[in-house]
C-alpha positions in Angstrom: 0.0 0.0 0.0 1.5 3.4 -1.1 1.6 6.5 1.2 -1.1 9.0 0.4 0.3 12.1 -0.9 2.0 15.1 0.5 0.4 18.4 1.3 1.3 21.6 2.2 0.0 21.4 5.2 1.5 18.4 6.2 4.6 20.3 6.7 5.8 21.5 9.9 7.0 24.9 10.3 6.8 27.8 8.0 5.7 31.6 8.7 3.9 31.7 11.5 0.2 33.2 10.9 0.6 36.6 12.8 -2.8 38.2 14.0 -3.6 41.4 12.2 -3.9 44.7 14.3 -6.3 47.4 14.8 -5.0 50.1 12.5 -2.6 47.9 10.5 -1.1 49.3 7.1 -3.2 48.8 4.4 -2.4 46.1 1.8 -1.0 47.1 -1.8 -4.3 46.0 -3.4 -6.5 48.4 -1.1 -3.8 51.1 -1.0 -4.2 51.0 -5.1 -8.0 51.4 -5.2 -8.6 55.4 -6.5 -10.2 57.7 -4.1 -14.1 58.1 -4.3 -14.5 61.7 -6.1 -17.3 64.1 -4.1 -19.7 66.0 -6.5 -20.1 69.8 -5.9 -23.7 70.9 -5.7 -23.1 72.0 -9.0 -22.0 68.8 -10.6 -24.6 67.2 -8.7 -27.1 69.5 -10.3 -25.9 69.0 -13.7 -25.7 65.4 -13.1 -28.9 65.1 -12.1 -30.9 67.2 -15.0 -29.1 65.4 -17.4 -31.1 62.1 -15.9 -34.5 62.5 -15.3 -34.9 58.7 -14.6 -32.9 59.4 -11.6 -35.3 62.2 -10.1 -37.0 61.6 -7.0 -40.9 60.6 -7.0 -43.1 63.3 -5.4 
């Protein structure tokens, strides 16, 4: 009878899995995400008259 295969996690040592903090540093992927941009009134007002689907029911 053979032995069943090896796995990764099988093996002994290794990096040990540290435990994240409070206000850690963010990772590469979330530090490369763009900034959310604010709309003035303005824009918002432009935006908005430009779809009337989007305008409230009243």
């Amino acid at each position: 009878m053979s032995k069943p295969p090896m796995r990764l996690s099988d093996l002994k040592g290794g990096t040990p899995k540290t435990e994240p903090k409070a206000y850690s540093k963010a990772s590469p992927k979330m530090a490369r995400l763009k900034k959310g941009k604010v709309l003035t009134e303005a824009e918002k007002a432009a935006f908005l008259a430009s779809r009337p689907d989007l305008k409230p029911k009243g």
